[in-house]
C-alpha positions as CSV (number, residue, x, y, z in Angstrom):
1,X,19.1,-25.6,23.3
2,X,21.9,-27.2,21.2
3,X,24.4,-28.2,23.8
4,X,28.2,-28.5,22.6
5,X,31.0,-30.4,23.2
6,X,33.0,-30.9,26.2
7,X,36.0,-32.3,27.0
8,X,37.0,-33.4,30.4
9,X,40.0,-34.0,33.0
10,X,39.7,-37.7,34.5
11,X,39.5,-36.0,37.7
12,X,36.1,-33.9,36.3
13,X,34.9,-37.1,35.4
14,X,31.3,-38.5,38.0
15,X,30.2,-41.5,38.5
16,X,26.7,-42.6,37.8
17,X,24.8,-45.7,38.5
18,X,25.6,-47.4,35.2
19,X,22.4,-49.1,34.7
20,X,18.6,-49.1,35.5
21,X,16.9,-52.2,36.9
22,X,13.9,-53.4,34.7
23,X,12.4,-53.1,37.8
24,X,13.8,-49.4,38.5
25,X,12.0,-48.4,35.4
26,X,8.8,-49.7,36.2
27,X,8.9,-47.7,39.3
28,X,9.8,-44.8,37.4
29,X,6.4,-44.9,35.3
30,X,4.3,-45.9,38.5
31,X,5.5,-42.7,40.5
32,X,5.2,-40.5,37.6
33,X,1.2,-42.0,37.2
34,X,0.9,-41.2,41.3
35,X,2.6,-37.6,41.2
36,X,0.9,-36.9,37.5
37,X,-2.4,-37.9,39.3
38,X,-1.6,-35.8,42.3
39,X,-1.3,-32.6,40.6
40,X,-4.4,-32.9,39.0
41,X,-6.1,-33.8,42.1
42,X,-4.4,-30.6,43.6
43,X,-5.1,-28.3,40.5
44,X,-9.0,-29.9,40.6
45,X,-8.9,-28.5,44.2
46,X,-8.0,-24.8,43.5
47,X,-9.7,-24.8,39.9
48,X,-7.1,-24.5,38.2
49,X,-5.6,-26.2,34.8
50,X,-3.0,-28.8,34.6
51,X,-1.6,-27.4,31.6
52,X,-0.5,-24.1,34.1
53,X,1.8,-26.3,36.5
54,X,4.9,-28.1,35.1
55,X,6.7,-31.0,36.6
56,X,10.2,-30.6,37.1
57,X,12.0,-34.2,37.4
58,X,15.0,-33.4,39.6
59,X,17.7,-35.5,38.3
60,X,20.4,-34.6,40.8
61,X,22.6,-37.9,41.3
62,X,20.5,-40.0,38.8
63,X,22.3,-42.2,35.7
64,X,22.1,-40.6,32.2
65,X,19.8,-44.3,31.7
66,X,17.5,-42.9,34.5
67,X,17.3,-39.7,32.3
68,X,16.4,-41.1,29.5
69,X,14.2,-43.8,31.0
70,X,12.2,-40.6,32.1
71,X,12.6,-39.3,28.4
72,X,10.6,-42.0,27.4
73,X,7.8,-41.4,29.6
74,X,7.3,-38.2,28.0
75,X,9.2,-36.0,30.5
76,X,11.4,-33.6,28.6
77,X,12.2,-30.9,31.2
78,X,15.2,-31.4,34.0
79,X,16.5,-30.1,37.1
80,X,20.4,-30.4,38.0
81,X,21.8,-28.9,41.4
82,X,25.6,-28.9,40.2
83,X,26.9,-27.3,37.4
84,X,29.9,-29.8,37.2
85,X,27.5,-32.6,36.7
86,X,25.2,-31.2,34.4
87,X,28.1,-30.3,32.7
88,X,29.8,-34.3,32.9
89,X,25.3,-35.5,32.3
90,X,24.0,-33.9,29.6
91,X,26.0,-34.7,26.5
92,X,25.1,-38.3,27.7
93,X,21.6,-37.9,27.8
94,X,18.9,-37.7,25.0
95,X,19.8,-33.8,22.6
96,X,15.9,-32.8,23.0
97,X,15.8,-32.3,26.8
98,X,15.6,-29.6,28.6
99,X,17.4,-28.0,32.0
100,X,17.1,-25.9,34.0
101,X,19.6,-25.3,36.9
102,X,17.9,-25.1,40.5
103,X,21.0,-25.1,43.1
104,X,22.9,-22.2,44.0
105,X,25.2,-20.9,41.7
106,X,28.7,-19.5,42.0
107,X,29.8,-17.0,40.0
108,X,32.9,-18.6,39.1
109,X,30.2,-21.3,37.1
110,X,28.2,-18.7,35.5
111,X,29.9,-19.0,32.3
112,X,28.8,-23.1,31.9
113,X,25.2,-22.3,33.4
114,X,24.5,-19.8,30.6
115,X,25.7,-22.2,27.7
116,X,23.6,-25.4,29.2
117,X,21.1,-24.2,31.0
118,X,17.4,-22.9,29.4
119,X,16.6,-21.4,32.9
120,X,18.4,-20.5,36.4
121,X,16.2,-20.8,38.9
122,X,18.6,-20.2,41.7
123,X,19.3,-16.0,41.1
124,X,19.9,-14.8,44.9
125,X,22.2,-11.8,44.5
126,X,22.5,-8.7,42.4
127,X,26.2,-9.5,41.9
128,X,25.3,-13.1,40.8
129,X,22.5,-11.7,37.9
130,X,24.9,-9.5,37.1
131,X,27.6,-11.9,36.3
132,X,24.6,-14.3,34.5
133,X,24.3,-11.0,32.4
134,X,27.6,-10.4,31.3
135,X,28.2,-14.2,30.7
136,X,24.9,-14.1,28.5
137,X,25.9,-11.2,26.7
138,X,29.3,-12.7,25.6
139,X,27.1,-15.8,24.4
140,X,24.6,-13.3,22.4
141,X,21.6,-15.0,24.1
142,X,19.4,-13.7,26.8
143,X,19.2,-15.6,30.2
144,X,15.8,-16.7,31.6
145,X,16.0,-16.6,35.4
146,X,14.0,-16.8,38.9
147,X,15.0,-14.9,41.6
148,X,15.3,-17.5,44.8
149,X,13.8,-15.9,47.9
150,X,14.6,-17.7,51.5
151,X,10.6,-16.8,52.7
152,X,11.9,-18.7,55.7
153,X,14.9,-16.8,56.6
154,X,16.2,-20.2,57.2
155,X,20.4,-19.6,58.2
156,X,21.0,-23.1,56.5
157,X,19.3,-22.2,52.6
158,X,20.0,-20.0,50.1
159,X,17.7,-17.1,49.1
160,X,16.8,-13.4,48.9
161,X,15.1,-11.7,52.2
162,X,12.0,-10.8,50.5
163,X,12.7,-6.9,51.5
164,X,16.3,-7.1,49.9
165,X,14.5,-8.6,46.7
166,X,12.1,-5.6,46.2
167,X,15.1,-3.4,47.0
168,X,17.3,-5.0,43.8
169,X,14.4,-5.9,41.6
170,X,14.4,-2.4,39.4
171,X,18.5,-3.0,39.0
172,X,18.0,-6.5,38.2
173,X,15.2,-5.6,35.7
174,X,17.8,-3.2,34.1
175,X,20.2,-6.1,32.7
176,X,19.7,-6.4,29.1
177,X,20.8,-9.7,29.1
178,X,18.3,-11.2,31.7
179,X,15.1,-12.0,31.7
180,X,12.6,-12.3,35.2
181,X,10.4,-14.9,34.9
182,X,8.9,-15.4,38.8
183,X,10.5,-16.2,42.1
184,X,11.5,-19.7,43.3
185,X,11.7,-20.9,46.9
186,X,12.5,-23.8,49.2
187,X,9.9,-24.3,52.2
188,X,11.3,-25.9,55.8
189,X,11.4,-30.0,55.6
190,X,8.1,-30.9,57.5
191,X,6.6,-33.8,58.1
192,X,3.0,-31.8,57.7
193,X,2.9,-29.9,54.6
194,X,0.4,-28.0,55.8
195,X,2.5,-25.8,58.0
196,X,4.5,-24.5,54.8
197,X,1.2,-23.4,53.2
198,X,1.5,-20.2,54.5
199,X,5.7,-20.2,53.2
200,X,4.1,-20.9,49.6
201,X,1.4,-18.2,50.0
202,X,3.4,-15.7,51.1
203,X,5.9,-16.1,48.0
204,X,2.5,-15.6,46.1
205,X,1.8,-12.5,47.9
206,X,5.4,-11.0,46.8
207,X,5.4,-12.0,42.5
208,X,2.3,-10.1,43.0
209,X,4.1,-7.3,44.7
210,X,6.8,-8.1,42.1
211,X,4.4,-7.4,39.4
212,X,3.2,-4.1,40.9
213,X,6.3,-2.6,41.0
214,X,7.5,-3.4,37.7
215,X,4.5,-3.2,35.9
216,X,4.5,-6.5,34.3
217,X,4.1,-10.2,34.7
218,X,6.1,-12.6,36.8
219,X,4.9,-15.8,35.1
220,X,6.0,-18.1,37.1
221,X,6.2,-19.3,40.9
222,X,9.0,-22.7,41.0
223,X,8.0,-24.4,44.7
224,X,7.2,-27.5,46.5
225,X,9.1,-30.8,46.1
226,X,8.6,-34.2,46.6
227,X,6.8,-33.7,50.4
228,X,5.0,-30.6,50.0
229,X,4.3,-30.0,46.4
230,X,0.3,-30.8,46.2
231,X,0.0,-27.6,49.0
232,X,2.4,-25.4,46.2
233,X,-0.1,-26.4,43.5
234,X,-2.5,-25.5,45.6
235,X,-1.2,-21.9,46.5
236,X,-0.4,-21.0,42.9
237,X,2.8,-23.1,42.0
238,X,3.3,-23.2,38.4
239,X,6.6,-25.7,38.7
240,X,7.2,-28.2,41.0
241,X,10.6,-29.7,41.8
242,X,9.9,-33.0,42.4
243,X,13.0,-35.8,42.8
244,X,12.5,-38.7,45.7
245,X,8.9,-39.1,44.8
246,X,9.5,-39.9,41.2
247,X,12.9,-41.5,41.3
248,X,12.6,-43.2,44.7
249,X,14.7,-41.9,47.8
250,X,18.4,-41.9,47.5
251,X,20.8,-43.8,50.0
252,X,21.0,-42.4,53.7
253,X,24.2,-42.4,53.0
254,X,24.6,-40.8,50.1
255,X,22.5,-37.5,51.2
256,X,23.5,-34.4,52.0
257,X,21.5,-31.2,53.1
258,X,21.6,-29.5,49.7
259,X,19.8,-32.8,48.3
260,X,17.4,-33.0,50.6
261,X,16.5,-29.3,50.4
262,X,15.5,-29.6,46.2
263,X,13.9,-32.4,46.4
């Protein structure tokens, strides 16, 4: 997608590490070898092709140089939290990539998400897809989405309650200016991935009641991060969301729950 140009109050303006250590960058390629190696380890395990899962670098708080360090590794897909930094990142970083927005969206940012992003990932609401549907139809495009479903019913994260998602999914469906491509979800921070397995599965089980009800495919299932995202693979993910393990952890001081929780 051709992104245009912006222009910019100084208070609009974010900071970014300015440069990437030689050293920084060589970590970059190791991780992506470990987590590349990793998923096809994982899709090996549940027989499944590599070319069916994609790797999602989430670039939330990383330097346009970090971006474009992981350009030339061959990684052309990102994932930004914030619309006000995508906003301030992209035109910085290399024209080819692509984004994809993955944090929740406000409906007062639809407007920029539409015109920079390929995909929103981050659809929780009727009244959000249907703002994301008017703001596409003013741009004359049509807006790739997935619908985010809290599995959990975690109080702390975003998300549909999968029984409110099957109520809204026909209206949804009927916007002419959006597109459902799958359902995305965040699993509960463990220590032992193993527990969310059955978080990942059950998000499996409802695209496939998606499917049913609308009579077509849901192509695609966006979960697991950094800690869990080998046990996603393995229940079906087909992208993974994966910041700390390729970009190394950020500063303690630096995080804040919504970081932690796409990651």
């Amino acid at each position: 997608m051709v992104v245009g140009a912006f222009f910019f109050r100084p208070a609009v303006f974010l900071v970014f590490r300015v440069t990437l250590r030689q050293s920084a960058a060589v970590d970059l390629a190791a991780n992506l070898n470990a987590v590349q190696k990793q998923i096809e380890a994982a899709c090996a395990r549940a027989n499944r092709d590599t070319a069916a899962v994609s790797l999602l670098p989430v670039s939330k708080s990383q330097s346009p140089d970090a971006v474009r360090v992981a350009a030339k590794l061959g990684l052309n897909l990102f994932g930004e939290n914030k619309v006000q930094e995508a906003k301030a990142k992209i035109p910085l970083c290399p024209g080819h990539l692509r984004w994809h927005m993955i944090g929740h969206l406000q409906t007062n940012k639809c407007r920029d998400a539409v015109h920079l992003f390929e995909m929103i990932q981050s659809v929780d609401s009727l009244a959000l897809a249907e703002e994301i549907d008017r703001r596409a139809r003013q741009a004359a495009k049509t807006m790739p989405i997935l619908l985010e479903v809290n599995v959990a019913g975690e109080a702390s994260k975003f998300g549909y309650p999968p029984d409110r998602l099957l109520r809204e999914l026909e209206q949804i469906n009927a916007l002419k200016r959006i597109e459902i491509q799958g359902l995305m979800t965040i699993a509960p921070w463990t220590p032992e991935p193993e527990k969310v397995r059955p978080i990942f599965r059950q998000l499996r089980e409802l695209k496939e009641r998606g499917e049913q009800f609308l009579g077509a495919p849901l192509p695609h299932l966006s979960m697991g991060m950094s800690g869990d995202f080998v046990v996603a693979i393995e229940e079906g993910a087909t992208i993974v969301r994966i910041g700390a393990a390729l970009f190394g952890p950020r500063s303690q001081s630096k995080k804040t729950k919504a970081s932690d929780d796409t990651v």
